[in-house]
C-alpha positions in Angstrom: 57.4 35.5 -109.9 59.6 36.1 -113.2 61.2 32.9 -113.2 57.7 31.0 -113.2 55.9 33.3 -115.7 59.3 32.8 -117.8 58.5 29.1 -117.5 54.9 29.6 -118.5 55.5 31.4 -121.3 58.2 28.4 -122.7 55.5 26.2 -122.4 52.7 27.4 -124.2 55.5 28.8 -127.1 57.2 26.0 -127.7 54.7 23.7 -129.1 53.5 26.6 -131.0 57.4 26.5 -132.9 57.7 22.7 -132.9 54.4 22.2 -134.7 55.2 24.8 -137.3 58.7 22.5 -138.2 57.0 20.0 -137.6 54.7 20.6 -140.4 57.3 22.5 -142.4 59.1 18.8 -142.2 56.5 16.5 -143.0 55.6 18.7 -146.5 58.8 17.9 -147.3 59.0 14.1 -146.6 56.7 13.1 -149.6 58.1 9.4 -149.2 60.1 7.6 -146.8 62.6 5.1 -147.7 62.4 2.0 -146.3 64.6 0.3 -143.3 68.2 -1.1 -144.8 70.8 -3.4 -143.6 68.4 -5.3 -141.1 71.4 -7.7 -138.9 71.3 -9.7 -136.9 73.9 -9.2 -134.0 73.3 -11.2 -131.5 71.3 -14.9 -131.0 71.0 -16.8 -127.7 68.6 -19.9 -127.2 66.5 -19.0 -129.8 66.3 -14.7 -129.0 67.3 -12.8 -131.6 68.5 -9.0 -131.7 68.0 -7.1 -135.4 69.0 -3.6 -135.9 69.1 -1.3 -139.0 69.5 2.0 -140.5 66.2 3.8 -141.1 68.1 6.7 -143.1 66.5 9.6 -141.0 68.5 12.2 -140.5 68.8 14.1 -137.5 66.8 16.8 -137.7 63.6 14.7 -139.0 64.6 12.5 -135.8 64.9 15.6 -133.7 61.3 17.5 -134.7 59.2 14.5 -135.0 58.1 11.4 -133.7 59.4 7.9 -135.4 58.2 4.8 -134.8 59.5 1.4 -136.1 56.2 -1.2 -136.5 57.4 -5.1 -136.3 56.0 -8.1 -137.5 56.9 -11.5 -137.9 55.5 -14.7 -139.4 56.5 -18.3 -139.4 57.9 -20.1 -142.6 54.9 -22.6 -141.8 52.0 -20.2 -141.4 50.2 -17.7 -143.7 49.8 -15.0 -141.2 51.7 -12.2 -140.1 51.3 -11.0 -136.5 52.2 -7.5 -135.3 54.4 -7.6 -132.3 55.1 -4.1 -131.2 56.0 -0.6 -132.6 59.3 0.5 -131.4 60.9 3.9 -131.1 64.8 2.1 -131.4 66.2 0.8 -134.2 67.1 -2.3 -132.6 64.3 -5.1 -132.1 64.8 -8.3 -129.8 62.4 -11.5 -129.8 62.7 -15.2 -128.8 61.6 -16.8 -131.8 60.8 -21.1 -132.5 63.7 -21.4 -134.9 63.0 -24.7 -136.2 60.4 -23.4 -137.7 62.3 -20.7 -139.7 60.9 -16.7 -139.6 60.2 -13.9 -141.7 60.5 -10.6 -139.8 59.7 -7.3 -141.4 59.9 -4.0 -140.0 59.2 0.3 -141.7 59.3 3.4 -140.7 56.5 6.0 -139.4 57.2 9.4 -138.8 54.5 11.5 -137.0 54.3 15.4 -136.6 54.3 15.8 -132.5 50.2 15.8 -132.4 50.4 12.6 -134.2 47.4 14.4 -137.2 50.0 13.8 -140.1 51.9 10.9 -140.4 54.0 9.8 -143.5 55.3 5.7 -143.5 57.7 3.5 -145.8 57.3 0.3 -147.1 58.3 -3.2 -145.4 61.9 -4.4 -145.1 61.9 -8.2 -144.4 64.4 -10.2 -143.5 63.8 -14.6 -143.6 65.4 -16.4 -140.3 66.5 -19.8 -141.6 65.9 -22.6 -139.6 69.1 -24.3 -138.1 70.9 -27.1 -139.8 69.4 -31.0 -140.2 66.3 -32.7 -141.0 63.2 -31.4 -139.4 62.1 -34.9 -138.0 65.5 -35.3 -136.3 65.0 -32.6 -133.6 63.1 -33.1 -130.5 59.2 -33.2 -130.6 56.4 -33.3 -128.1 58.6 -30.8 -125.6 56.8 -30.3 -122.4 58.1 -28.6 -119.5 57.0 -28.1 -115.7 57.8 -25.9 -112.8 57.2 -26.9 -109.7 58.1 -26.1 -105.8 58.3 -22.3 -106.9 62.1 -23.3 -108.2 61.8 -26.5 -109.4 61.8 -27.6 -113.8 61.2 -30.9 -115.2 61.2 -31.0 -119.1 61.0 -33.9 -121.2 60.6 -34.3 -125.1 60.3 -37.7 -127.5 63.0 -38.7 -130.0 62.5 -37.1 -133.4 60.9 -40.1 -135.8 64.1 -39.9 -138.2 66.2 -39.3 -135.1 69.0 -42.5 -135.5 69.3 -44.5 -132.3 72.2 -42.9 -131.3 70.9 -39.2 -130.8 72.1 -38.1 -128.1 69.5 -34.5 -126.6 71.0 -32.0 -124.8 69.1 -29.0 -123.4 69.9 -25.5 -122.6 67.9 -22.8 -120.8 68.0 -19.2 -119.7 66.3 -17.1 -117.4 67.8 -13.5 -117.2 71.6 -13.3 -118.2 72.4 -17.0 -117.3 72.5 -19.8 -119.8 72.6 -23.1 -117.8 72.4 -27.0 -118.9 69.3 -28.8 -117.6 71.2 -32.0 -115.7 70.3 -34.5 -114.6 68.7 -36.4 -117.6 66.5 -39.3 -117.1 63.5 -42.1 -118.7 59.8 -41.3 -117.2 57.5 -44.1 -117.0 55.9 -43.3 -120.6 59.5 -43.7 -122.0 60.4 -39.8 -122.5 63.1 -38.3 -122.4 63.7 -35.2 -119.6 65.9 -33.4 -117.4 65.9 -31.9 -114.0 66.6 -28.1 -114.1 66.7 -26.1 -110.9 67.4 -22.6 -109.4 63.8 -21.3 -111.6 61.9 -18.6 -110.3 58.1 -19.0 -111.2 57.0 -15.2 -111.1 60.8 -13.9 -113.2 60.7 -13.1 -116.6 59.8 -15.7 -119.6 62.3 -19.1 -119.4 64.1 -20.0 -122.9 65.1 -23.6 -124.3 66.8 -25.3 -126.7 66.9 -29.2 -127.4 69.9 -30.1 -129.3 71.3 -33.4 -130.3 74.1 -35.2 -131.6 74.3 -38.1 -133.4 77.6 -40.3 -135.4 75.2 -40.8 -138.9 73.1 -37.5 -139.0 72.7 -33.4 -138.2 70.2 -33.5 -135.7 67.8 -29.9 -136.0 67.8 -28.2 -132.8 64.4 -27.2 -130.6 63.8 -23.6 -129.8 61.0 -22.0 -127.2 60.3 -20.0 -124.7 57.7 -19.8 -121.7 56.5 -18.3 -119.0 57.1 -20.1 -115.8 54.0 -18.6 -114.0 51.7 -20.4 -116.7 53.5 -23.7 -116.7 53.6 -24.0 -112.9 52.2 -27.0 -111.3 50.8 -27.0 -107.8 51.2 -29.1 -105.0 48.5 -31.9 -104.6 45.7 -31.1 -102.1 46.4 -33.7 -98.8 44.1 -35.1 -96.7 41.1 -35.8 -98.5 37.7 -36.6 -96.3 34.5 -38.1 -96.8 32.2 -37.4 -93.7 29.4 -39.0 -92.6 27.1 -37.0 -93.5 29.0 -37.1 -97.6 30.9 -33.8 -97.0 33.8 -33.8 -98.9 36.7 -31.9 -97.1 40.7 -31.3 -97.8 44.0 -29.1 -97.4 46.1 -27.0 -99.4 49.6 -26.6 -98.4 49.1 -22.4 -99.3 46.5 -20.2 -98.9 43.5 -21.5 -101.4 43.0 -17.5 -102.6 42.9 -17.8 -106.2 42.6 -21.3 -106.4 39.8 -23.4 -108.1 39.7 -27.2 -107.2 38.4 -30.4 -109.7 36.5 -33.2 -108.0 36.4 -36.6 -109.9 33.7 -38.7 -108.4 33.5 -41.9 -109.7 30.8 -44.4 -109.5 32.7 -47.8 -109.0 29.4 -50.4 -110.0 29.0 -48.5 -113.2 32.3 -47.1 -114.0 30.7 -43.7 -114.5 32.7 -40.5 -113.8 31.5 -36.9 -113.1 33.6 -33.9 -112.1 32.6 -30.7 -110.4 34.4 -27.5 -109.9 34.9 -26.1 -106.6 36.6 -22.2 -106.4 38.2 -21.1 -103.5 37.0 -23.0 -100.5 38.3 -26.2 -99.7 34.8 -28.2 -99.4 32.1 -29.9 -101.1 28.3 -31.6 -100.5 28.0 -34.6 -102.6 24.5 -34.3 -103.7 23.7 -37.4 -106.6 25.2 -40.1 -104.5 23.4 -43.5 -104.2 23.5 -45.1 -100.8 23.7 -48.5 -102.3 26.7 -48.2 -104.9 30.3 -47.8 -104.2 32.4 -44.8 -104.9 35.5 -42.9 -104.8 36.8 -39.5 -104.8 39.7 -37.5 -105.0 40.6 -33.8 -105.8 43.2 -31.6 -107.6 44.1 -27.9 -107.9 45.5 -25.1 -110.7 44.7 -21.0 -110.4 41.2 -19.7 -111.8 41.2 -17.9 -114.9 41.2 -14.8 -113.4 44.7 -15.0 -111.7 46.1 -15.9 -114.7 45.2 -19.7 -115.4 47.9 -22.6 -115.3 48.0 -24.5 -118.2 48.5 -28.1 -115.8 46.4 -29.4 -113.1 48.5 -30.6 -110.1 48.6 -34.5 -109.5 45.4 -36.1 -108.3 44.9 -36.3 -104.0 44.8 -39.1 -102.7 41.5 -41.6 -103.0 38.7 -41.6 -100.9 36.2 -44.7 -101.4 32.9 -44.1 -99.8 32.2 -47.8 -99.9 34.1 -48.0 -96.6 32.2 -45.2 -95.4 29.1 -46.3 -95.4 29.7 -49.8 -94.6 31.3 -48.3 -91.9 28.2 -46.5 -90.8 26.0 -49.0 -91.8 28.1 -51.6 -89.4 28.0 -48.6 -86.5 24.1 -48.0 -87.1 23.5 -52.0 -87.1 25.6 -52.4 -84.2 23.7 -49.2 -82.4 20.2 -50.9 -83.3 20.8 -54.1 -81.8 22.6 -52.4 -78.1 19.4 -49.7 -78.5 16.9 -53.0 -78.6 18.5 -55.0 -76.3 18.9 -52.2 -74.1 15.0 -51.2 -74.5 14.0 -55.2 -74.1 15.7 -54.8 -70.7 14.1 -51.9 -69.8 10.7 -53.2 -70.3 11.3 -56.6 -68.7 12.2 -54.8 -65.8 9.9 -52.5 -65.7 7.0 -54.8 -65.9 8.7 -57.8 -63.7 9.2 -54.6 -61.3 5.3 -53.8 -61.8 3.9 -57.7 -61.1 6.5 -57.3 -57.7 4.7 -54.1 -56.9 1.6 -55.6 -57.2 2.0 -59.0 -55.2 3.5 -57.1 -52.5 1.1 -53.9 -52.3 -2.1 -56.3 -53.2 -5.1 -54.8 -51.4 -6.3 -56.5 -48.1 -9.9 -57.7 -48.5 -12.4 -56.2 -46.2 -14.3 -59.4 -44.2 -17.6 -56.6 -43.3 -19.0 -57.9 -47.2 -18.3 -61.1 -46.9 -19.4 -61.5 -43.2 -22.6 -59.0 -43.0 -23.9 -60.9 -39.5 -21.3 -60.3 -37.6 -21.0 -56.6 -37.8 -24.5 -56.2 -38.5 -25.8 -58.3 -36.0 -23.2 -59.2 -33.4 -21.4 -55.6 -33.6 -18.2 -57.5 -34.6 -18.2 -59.5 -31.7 -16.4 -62.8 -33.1 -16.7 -65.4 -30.5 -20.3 -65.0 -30.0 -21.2 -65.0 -33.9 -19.0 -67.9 -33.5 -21.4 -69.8 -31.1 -24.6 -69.0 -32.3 -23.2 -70.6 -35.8 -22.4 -74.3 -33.8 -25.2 -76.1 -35.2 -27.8 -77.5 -32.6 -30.6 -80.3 -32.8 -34.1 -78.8 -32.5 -34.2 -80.6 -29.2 -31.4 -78.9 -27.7 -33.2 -75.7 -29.0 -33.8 -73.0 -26.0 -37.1 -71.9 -26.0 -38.6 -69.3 -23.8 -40.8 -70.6 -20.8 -43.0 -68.5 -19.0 -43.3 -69.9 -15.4 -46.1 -68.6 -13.5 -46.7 -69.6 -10.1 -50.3 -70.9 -9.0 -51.6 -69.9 -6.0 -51.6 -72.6 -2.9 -54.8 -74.4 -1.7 -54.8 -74.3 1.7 -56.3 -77.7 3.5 
């Protein structure tokens, strides 16, 4: 138990002793000289490492707490933007150099509380830009990472650029410095370059243009990026339009994260609209007009959220719904006429059966109401109701004759 009440006791003593130096120093620091000899000792692709000499000594370093605020503004801006506040004397930033920069740094010392703090003045140091005209270097720089490892970058000629500027571009990521080859013409005339080996979620990539040229300095191009916001995703594949206008596609990854752009276009009126679809990988048309033509097609970048792309991937491909519904207009003509047909031959059969049905089972006719005598008198008995209707003269007629026999006379 010594040993750990020895330790408490250092703990709760020694701030105790510190502050009392601390305060002890700081009534003795009325003013605070400002940073000297700002250098700069080292410049890669546009990042820059400054150190100086704050002219603490060693005991003010030792008892309180320094910090170094940095700022920096552009030659071609008003504004100066804090960037961090160091506790090294040595400061390292990728900066636009074509654009020239002021950087300025002081010096804050804090008692341990950070209650009391005394500061010095600015130190600034200017950045110059690099050699040549400012409408020689490169403008219009635009790069692209794709496939996770993949960079295209292209620029246009500077507009006082001779024609036989020759660009060149440089980039780092990390340690390495590697040349962006191959260099090519895109459709719109840019220039660009094919870099490779990039890794999208690494630290920031930097650039630099450069060119050369047999009749002027040509001003180099400096920036830097982050790959992760400059990435362009694959194009969503095979785009669907169902029957029943349901708009369906694929994404090569998992859609988390993703938000989609539909471009529906109305073909008889030239009239575009575009609706945002997040996540899933669907959508209702709603507003479309059975009679008119359309198309549609679909692309893809991150939602703000998970940290928003500054490109939209290419466009899918093109779904017209022309051919759609032609093509279910053809099916449902084509169904009509096999349903009628099919229920004209129903019903001719039916009723052709039905007249059959009756011819066949046609009721017998009974002869007793047609031929009352002959049951009623004759009890059915055909032959004789046959005789008794041969007609006879009234001669021939049988009458009943009574016969009586007279008595004899006797002689």
């Amino acid at each position: 138990m010594a040993p750990l009440a020895c330790c408490l006791a250092i703990s709760f003593v020694l701030p105790v002793v510190l502050s009392n130096t601390d305060m002890q120093v700081l009534k003795n620091i009325s003013e605070l000289n400002p940073p000297t000899n700002l250098t700069i000792v080292d410049r890669q692709l546009g990042e820059v490492t400054i150190s100086w000499n704050d002219g603490l000594s060693e005991i003010i370093k030792a008892s309180t707490h320094v910090l170094y605020p940095f700022e920096y503004k552009y030659f071609d801006s008003q504004t100066w933007q804090e960037d961090s506040r160091l506790q090294e004397s040595e400061y390292r930033k990728t900066f636009e150099l074509h654009r020239g920069v002021s950087v300025r740094v002081k010096t804050i010392v804090q008692n341990w509380r950070k209650i009391k703090e005394v500061e010095s003045n600015w130190t600034v140091i200017d950045i110059q830009p690099p050699p040549g005209d400012r409408e020689t270097l490169a403008s219009n720089v635009s790069c692209i990472v794709y496939n996770n490892s993949l960079m295209n970058c292209t620029w246009n000629q500077g507009s006082k650029a001779p024609h036989d500027t020759q660009y060149e571009m440089y980039y780092r990521q990390g340690g390495n410095i590697s040349q962006c080859t191959p260099y090519f013409l895109d459709e719109d005339g840019r220039q660009g370059c094919h870099a490779s080996q990039i890794d999208v979620n690494a630290e920031n990539i930097s650039i630099c243009v450069n060119g050369s040229s047999n009749s002027a300095l040509i001003q180099a191009y400096y920036t830097d990026f982050s790959p992760w916001d400059y990435e362009m995703f694959n194009a969503p594949i095979n785009l669907k339009v169902l029957l029943n206008l349901s708009v369906t596609w694929e994404m090569l990854h998992c859609c988390r994260c993703f938000q989609f752009q539909l471009q529906v276009t109305n073909l008889d009126q030239g009239h575009h609209e575009f609706f945002i679809v997040e996540e899933e990988t669907k959508y209702s048309l709603q507003s479309i007009n059975l009679t008119e033509r359309y198309s549609v097609k679909v692309r893809v970048k991150s939602k703000p959220t998970c940290g928003e792309k500054k490109y939209w991937s290419e466009w899918s491909n093109e779904v017209f719904i022309e051919h759609t519904l032609s093509l279910s207009m053809h099916w449902f003509v084509h169904m009509s006429v096999v349903l009628v047909t099919m229920v004209g031959l129903l019903l001719i059969f039916t009723f052709g059966r039905y007249r059959v049905l009756e011819v066949a089972f046609k009721p017998i006719p009974n002869p007793q109401k047609k031929f009352k005598a002959l049951f009623e008198e004759y009890n059915g008995d055909f032959q004789n109701w046959m005789n008794c209707q041969l007609p006879v003269s009234e001669l021939d007629e049988c009458h009943p004759v009574a016969i009586e026999e007279s008595p004899q006379t006797e002689a």
